[in-house]
C-alpha positions as CSV (number, residue, x, y, z in Angstrom):
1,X,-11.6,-1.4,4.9
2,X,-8.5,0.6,5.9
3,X,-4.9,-0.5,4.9
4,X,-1.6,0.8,6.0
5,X,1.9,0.5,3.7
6,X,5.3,1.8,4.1
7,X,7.0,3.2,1.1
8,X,10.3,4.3,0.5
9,X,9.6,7.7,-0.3
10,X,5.7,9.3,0.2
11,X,6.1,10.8,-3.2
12,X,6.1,7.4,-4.8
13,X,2.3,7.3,-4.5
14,X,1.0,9.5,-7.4
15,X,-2.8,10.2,-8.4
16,X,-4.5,8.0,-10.5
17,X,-1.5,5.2,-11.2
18,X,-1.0,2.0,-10.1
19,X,1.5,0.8,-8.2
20,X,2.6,-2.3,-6.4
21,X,2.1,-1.9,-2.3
22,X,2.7,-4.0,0.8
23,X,-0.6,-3.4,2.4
24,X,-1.4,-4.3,5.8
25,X,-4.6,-4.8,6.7
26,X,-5.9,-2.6,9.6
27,X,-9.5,-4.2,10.1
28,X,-10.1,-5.4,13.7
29,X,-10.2,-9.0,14.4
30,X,-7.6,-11.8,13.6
31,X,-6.4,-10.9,10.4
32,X,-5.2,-7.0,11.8
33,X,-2.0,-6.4,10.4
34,X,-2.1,-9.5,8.3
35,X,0.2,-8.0,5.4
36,X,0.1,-9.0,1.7
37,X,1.1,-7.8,-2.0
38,X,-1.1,-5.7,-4.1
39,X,-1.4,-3.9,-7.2
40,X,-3.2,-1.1,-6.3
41,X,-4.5,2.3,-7.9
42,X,-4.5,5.3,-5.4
43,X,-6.4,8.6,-5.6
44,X,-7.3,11.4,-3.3
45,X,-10.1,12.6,-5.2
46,X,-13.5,13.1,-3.2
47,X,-15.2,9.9,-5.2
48,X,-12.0,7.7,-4.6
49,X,-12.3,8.6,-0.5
50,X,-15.8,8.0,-0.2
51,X,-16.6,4.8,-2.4
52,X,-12.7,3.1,-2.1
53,X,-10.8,1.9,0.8
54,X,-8.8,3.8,2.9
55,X,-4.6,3.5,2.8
56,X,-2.6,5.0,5.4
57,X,0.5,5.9,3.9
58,X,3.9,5.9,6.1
59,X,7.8,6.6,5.0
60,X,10.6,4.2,5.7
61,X,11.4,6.3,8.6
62,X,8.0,5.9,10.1
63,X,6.5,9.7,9.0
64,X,3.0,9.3,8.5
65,X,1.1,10.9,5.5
66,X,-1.3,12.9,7.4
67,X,-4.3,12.9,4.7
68,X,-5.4,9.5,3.7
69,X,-5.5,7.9,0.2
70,X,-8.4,6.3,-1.5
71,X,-7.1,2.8,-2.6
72,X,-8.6,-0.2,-4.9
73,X,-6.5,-3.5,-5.2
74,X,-6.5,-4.1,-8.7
75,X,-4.8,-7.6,-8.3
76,X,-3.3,-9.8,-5.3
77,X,0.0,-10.8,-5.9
78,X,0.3,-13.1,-3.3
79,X,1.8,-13.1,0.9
80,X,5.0,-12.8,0.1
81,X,7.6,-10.7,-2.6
82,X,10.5,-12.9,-4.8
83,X,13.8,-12.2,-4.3
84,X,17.4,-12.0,-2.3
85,X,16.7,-12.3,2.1
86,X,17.8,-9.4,3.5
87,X,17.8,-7.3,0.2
88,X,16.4,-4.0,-1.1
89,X,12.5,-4.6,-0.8
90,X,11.4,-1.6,-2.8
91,X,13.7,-3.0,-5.8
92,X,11.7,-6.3,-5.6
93,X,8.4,-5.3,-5.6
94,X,9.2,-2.2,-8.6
95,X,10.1,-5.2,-10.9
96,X,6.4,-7.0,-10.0
């Protein structure tokens, strides 16, 4: 499967750690771009690329990580994040 998530800043994806990701799902069909909350470990190591799935990392200002990630959702956290409308998403989902 290949996912796609927007981060604040590319550097907060780190080798090897787990972190919690909007990930939207870029499979084909009617759940494309259906988007949900993970925990997820990344790695771009050759075993992570060729056994994991795929993420597609982007900044908040839409620049695209050219080299892809190797991503495994540890745990779903649900459809949507807790918190304030309209407020600081990346502060909601760093306390999940």
């Amino acid at each position: 499967m290949e996912y796609l998530a927007h981060l604040k800043r590319l550097a907060d994806l780190e080798e090897g750690k787990e972190v919690v990701l909007t990930i939207r799902d870029l499979s084909p069909g009617r759940n494309k771009y259906l988007a949900r909350v993970a925990r997820v470990k990344v790695s771009r190591t050759p075993e992570a690329l060729a056994r994991w799935d795929t993420l597609w990392a982007h900044s908040a200002v839409g620049f695209k990580d050219p080299r892809p990630w190797g991503v495994k959702i540890v745990e779903e956290l649900g459809l949507t994040v807790p918190g304030q409308p309209y407020s600081d998403i990346y502060r909601s989902l760093a306390k999940m």
